[in-house]
N, C-alpha and C positions, 0 to 999 in steps of 0.2 A: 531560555535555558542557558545555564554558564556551561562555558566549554570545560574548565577542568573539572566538571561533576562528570563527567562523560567517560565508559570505556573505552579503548580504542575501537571494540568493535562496532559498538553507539556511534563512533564518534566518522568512522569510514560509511556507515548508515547515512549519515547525515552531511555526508560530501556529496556522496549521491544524492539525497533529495536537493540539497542545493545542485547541482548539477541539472537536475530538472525541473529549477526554477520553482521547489516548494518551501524553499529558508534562505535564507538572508542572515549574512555575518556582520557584527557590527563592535566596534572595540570601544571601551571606557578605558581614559586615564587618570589615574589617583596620584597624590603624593601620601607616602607615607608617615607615619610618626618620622621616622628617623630621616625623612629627607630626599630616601629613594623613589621613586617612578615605579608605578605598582598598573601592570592593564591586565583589565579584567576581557574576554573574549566572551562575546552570547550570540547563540543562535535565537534567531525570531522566525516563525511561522507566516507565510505568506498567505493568509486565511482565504481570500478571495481565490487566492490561485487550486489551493486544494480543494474550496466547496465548488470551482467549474471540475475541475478533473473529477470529480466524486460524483457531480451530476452528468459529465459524460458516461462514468462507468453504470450509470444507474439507468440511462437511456439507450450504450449496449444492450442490456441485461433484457431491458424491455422489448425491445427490437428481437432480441431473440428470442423469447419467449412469444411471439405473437407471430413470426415465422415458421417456427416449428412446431411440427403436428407429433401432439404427444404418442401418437398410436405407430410413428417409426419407429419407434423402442423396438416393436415387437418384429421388423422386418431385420433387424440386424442382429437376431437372436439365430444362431445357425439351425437347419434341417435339424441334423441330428437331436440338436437339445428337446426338441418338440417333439421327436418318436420315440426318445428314452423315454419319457415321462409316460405313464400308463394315464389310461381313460380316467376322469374322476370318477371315485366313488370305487375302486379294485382296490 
């Protein structure tokens, strides 16, 4: 990705995932027609690093889904809610 395609708030985004090790900046230098020094700035994707964090968030997800007992839902619903509600079928 070239850096000055980026807004700045793209572009503070993208401090941060470098910050946690998910891009990588890398600079190109050019000569121009006329002579002058032209660098271009791109951000690169650290692919391996993103598909382990993606597989840790994916084995969170699993882990808790397999600890929890879907039928606690129903113990953290307050008293009250349960005696409002008429019998079925009134």
């Amino acid at each position: 990705i070239i850096d000055n395609m980026l807004e700045p708030e793209d572009r503070d985004i993208f401090y941060m995932m470098e910050d946690m090790g998910l891009l990588l900046t890398e600079r190109e230098e050019t000569t121009l027609y006329d002579g002058r020094e032209w660098r271009i700035h791109y951000w690169l994707m650290r692919k391996d690093v993103v598909f382990r964090e993606a597989e840790k968030g994916v084995e969170v997800i699993r882990r808790k889904d397999t600890e929890e007992d879907p039928s606690q839902i129903y113990e953290e619903i307050p008293d009250e809610v349960w005696f409002s509600r008429g019998e079925v079928g009134e």
